[in-house]
C-alpha positions as semicolon CSV with decimal commas, in nm:
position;residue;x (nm);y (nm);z (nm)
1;X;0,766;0,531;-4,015
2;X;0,406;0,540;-3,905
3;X;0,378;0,182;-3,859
4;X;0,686;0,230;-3,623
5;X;0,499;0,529;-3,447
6;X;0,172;0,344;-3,354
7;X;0,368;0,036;-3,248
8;X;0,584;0,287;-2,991
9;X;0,247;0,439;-2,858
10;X;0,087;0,113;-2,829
11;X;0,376;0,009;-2,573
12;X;0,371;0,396;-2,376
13;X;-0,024;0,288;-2,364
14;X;-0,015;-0,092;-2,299
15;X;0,242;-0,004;-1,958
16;X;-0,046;0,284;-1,833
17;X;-0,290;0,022;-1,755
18;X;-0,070;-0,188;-1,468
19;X;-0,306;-0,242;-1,157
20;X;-0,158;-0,424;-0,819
21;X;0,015;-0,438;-0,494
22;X;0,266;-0,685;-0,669
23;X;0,344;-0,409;-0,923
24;X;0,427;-0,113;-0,634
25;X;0,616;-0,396;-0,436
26;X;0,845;-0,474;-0,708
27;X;0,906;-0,161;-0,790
28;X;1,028;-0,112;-0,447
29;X;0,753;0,119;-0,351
30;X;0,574;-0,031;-0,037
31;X;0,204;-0,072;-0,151
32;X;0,165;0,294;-0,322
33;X;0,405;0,564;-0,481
34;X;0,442;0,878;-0,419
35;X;0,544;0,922;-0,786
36;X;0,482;0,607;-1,026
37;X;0,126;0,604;-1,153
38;X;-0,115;0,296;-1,093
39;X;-0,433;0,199;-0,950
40;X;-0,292;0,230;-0,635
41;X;-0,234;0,549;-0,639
42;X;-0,659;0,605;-0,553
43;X;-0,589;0,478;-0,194
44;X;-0,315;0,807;-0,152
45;X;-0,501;1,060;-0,342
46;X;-0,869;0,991;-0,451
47;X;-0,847;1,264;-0,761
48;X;-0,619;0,944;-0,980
49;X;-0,937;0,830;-1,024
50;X;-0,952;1,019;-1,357
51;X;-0,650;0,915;-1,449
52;X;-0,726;0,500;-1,373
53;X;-1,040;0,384;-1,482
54;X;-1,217;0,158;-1,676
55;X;-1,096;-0,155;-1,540
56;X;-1,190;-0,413;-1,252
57;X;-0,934;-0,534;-1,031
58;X;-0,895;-0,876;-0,811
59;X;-0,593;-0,933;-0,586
60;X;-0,574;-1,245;-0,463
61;X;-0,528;-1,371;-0,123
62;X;-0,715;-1,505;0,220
63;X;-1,003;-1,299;0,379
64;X;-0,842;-1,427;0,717
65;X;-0,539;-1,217;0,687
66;X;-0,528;-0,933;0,963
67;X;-0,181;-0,716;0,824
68;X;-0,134;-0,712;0,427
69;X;0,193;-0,794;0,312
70;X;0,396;-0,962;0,009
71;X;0,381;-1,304;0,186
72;X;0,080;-1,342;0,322
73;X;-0,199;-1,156;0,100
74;X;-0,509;-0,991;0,179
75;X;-0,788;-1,094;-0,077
76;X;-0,988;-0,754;-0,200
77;X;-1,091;-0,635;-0,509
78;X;-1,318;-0,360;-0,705
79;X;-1,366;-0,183;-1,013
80;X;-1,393;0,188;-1,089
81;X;-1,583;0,325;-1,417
82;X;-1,536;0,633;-1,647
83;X;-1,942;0,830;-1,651
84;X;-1,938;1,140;-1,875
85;X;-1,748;1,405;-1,677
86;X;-1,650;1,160;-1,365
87;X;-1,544;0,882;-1,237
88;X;-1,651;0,606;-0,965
89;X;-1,524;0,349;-0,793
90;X;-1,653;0,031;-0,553
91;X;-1,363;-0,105;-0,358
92;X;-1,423;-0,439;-0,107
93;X;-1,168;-0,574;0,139
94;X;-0,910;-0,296;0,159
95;X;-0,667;-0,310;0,484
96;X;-0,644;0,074;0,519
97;X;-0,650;0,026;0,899
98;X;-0,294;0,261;1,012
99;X;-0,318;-0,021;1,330
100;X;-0,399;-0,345;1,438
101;X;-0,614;-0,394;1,800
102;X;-0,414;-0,571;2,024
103;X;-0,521;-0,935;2,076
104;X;-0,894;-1,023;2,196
105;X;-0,986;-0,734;2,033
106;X;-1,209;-0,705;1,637
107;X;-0,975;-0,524;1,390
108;X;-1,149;-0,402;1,102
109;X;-1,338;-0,660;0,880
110;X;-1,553;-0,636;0,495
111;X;-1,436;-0,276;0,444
112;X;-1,591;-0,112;0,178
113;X;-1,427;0,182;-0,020
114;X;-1,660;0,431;-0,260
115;X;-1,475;0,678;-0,494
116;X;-1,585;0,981;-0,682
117;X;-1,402;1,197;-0,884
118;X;-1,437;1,483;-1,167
119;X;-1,238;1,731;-1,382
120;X;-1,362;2,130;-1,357
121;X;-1,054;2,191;-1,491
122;X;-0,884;2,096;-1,184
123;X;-0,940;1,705;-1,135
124;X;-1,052;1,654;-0,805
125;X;-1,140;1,265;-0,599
126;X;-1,321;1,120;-0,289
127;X;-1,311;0,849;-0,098
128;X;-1,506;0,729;0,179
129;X;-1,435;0,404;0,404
130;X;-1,644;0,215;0,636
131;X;-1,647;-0,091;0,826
132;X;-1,837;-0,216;1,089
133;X;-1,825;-0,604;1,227
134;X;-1,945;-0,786;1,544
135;X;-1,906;-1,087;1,742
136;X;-2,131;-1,299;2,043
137;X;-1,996;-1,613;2,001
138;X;-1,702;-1,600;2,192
139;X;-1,602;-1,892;2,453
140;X;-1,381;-1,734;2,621
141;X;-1,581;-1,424;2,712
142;X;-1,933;-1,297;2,809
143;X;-1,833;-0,965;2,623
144;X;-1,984;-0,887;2,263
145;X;-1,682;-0,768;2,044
146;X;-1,730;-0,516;1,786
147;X;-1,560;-0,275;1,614
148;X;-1,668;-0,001;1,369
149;X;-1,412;0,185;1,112
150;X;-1,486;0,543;0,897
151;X;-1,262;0,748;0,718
152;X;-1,268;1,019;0,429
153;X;-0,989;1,078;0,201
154;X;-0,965;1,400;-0,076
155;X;-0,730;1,475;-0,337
156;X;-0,674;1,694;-0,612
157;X;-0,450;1,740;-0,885
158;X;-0,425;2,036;-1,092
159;X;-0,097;2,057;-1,390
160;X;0,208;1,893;-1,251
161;X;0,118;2,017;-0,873
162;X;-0,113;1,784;-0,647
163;X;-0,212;1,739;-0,260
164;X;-0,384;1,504;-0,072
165;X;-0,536;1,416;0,279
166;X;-0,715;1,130;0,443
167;X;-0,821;1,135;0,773
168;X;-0,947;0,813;0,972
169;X;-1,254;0,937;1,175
170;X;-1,290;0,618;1,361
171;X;-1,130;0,291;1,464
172;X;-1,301;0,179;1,716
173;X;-1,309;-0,198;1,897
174;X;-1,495;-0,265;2,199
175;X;-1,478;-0,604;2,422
176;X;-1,217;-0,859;2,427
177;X;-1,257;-1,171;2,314
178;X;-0,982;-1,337;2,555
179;X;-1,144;-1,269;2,934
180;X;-1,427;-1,242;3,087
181;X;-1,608;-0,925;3,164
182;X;-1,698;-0,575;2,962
183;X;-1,544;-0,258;2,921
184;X;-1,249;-0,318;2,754
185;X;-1,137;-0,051;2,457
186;X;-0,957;0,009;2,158
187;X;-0,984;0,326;2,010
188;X;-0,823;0,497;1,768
189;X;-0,859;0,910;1,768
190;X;-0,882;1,082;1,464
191;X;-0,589;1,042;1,230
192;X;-0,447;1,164;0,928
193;X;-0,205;1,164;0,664
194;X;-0,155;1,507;0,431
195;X;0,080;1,546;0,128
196;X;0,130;1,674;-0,179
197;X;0,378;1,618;-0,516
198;X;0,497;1,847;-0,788
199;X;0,670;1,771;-1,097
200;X;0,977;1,942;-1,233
201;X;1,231;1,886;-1,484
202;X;1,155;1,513;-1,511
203;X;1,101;1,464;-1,124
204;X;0,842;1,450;-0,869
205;X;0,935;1,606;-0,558
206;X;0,723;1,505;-0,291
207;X;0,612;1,570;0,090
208;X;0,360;1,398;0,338
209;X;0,243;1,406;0,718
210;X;0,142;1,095;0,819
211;X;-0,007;1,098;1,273
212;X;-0,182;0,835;1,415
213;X;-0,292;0,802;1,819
214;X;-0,439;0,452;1,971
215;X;-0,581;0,428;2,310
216;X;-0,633;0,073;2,513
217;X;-0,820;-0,010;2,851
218;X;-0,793;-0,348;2,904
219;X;-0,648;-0,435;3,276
220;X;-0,421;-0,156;3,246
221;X;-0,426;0,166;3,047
222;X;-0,207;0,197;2,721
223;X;-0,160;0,444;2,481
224;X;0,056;0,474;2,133
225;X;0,121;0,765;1,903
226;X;0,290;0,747;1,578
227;X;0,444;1,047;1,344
228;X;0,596;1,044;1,043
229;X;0,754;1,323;0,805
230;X;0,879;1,217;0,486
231;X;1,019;1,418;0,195
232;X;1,166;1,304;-0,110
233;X;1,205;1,301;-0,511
234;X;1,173;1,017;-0,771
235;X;1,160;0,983;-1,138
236;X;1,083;0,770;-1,407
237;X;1,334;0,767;-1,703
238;X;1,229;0,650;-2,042
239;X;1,511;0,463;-2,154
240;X;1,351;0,367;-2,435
241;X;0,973;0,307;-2,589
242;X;1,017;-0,045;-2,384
243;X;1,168;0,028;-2,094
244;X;1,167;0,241;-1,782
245;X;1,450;0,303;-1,495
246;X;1,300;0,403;-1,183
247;X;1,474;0,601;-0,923
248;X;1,436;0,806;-0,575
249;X;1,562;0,941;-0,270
250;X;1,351;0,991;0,013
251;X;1,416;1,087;0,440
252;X;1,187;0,936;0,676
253;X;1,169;1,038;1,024
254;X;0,946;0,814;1,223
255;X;0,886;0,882;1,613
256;X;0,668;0,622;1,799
257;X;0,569;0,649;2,177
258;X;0,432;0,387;2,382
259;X;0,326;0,337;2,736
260;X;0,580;-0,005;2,699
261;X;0,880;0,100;2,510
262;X;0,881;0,528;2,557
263;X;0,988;0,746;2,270
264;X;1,179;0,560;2,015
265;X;1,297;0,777;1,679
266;X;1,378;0,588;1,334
267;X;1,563;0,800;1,080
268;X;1,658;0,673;0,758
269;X;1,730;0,806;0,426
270;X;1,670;0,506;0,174
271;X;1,718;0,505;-0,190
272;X;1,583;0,265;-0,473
273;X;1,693;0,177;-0,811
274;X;1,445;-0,021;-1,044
275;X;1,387;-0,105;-1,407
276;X;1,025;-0,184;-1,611
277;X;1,111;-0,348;-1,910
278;X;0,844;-0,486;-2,248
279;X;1,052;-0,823;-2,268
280;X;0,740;-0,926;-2,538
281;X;0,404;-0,769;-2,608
282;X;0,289;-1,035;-2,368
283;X;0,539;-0,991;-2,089
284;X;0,679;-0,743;-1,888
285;X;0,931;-0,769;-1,656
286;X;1,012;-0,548;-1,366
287;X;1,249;-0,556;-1,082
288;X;1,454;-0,290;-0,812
289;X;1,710;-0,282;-0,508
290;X;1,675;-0,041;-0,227
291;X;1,883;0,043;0,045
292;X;1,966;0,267;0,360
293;X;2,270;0,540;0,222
294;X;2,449;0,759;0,469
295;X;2,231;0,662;0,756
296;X;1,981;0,490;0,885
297;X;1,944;0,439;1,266
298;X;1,675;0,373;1,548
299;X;1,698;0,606;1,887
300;X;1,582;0,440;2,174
301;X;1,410;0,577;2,453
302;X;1,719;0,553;2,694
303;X;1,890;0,732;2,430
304;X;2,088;0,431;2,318
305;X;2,112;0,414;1,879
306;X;2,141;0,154;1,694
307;X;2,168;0,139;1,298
308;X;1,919;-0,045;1,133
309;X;2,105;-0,382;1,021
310;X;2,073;-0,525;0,669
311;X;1,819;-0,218;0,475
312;X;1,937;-0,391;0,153
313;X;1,605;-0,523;-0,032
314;X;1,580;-0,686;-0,389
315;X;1,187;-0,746;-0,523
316;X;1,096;-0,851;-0,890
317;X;0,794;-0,880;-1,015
318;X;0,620;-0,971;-1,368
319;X;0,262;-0,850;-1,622
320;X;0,089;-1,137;-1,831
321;X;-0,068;-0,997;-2,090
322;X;-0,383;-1,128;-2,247
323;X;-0,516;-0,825;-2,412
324;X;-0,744;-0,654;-2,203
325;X;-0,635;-0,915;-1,961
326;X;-0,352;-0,864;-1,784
327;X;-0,180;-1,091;-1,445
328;X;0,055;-0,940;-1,230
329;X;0,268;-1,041;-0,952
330;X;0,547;-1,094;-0,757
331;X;0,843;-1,306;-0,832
332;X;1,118;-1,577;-0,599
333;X;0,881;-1,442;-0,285
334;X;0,908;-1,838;-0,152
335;X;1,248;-1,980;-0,109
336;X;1,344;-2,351;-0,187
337;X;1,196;-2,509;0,115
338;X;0,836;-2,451;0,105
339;X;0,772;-2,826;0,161
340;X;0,915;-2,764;0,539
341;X;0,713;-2,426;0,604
342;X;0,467;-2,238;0,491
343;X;0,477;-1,895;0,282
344;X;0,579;-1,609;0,508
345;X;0,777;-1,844;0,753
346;X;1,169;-1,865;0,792
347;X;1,168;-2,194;0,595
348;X;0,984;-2,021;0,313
349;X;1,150;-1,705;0,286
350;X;1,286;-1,524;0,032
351;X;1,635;-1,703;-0,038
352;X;1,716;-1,633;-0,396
353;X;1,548;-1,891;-0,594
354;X;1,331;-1,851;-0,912
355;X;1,084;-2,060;-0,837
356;X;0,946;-2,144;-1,154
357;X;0,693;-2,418;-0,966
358;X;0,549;-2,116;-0,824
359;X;0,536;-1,879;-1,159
360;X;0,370;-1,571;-0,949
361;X;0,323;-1,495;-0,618
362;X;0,087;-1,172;-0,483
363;X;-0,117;-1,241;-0,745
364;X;-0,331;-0,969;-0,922
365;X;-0,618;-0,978;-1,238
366;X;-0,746;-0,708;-1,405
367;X;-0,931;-0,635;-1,728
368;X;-0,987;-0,306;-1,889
369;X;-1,265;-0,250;-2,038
């Protein structure tokens, strides 16, 4: 019997310590959750740094990449370590930009993250973000193009309540690359995102904010605002020492305005179904579907809706473990013809083949130390 107990909390332990973007993504979670615990979690509220620590972290991809996404990976990495009574963290290369410059102008570039966090009997994290990049080489313009990020994020987490709030101070981008001649802008005004969770009877019910506001003077003037209210519960289900069933029901209502398109509103009320599973003590397997339910439709700005076609997505994903060593990713993210395209292009999309050329895709390493 106690050999059987030490096994069980071996496995509870051993699925703690998962650490990626490949993880949250098959799991059907974006790039963080609002409710599953991981290393993510840091980059939505700073106070999980006492919960994940003691490990370093590399997820692989190309420094080139401009928007971070299953198919075409951002390369960034850090590590975050346990000192007495708190933790701290060094982050490098994280895309926590909420927009991208339009073209000719620097988006954000070597970002570096710094955590800190403590427990005074309520745990409590922050984070602070900064980039800053220039460039005078350009051929196609006399103007020198730079751009310079900041941004602060707190958390705290106290019993089975926590809250949260990160506010980007500046985005800012000045001269474009693509003509000739200075004062072009792109500036983003202080923006934020604020939420909070709380736990009850087995579920998390959660709540976040989430307004953003980006200004451009190129040859014309153009502004865009984004909003975003979201509310929802999810839960993680122990089926069993081995395996997990994930579950949760969330409403998003987005509203974007642009100086091009007007006032366009996105409701949708997705839901998601996934399952963690131990298939060995040196593999775990993971995988979900989500989908629209009920509704789901876009309201443009002439007041014209149209339901958002084909919400149905399936991710899986997969954990080597080496010990203290463990590689995560994503799996079938390439389809059968990757000899005619590249990854991320219609010929290489997902089509439903296991890949087994391509074992992982969205590759992550971490060891815990």
């Amino acid at each position: 019997m106690k050999k059987t107990l030490v096994i069980a909390s071996l496995a509870v332990l051993s699925t703690s310590a998962f650490a990626s973007k490949a993880r949250m993504e098959a799991l059907g979670q974006g790039q963080v959750s609002r409710y599953i615990m991981d290393t993510r979690s840091v980059f939505l509220n700073p106070a999980m740094v006492n919960e994940q620590k003691n490990y370093i972290i590399t997820e692989w991809g190309t420094s080139a990449v401009t928007t971070d996404d299953a198919t075409t990976p951002r390369a960034e990495g850090g590590f975050f370590r346990e000192m007495g009574t708190f933790t701290y963290g060094l982050y490098l290369g994280n895309d926590s930009s909420r927009i991208n410059h339009s073209t000719g102008f620097l988006n954000q570039s070597n970002a570096l993250d710094l955590f800190l966090g403590g427990d005074m009997g309520v745990k409590w994290g922050a984070r602070v973000h900064y980039a800053n990049a220039k460039d005078e080489t350009n051929l196609n313009s006399t103007a020198t193009t730079k751009n310079n990020a900041f941004g602060l994020g707190l958390g705290a987490e106290m019993g089975d309540a926590e809250a949260y709030v990160n506010v980007d101070l500046a985005d800012k981008s000045n001269g474009d690359a693509t003509v000739a001649g200075n004062g072009y802008e792109s500036k983003m005004k202080p923006s934020y995102t604020v939420g909070g969770s709380y736990k009850f009877a087995g579920w998390s019910f959660f709540a976040e904010y989430d307004m953003s506001k980006l200004n451009e003077t190129k040859a014309t003037a153009t502004t865009e605002k984004d909003s975003t209210i979201l509310v929802g519960a999810g839960r993680v289900h122990e089926i069993n020492p081995t395996a997990r069933l994930i579950t949760d029901l969330s409403l998003s209502m987005n509203t974007n305005e642009t100086t091009a398109n007007g006032k366009v509103k996105t409701n949708a009320l997705p839901a998601t179904l996934g399952m963690e599973v131990d298939a060995t003590s040196w593999l775990v397997l993971r995988g979900s579907v989500a989908q629209n339910i009920i509704f789901g439709e876009k309201k443009l700005a002439n007041g014209k809706k149209q339901t958002i076609p084909n919400s149905t997505t399936v991710n899986a994903g997969a954990t080597l473990n080496f010990g203290k060593l463990k590689v995560d990713g994503m799996i079938g993210n390439t389809g059968s013809a990757r000899n005619t395209g590249t990854v991320g292009s219609a010929a290489a999309n997902k089509t439903g083949t296991l890949t087994t050329d391509n074992l992982l895709t969205r590759v992550a390493v971490s060891y815990w130390f």
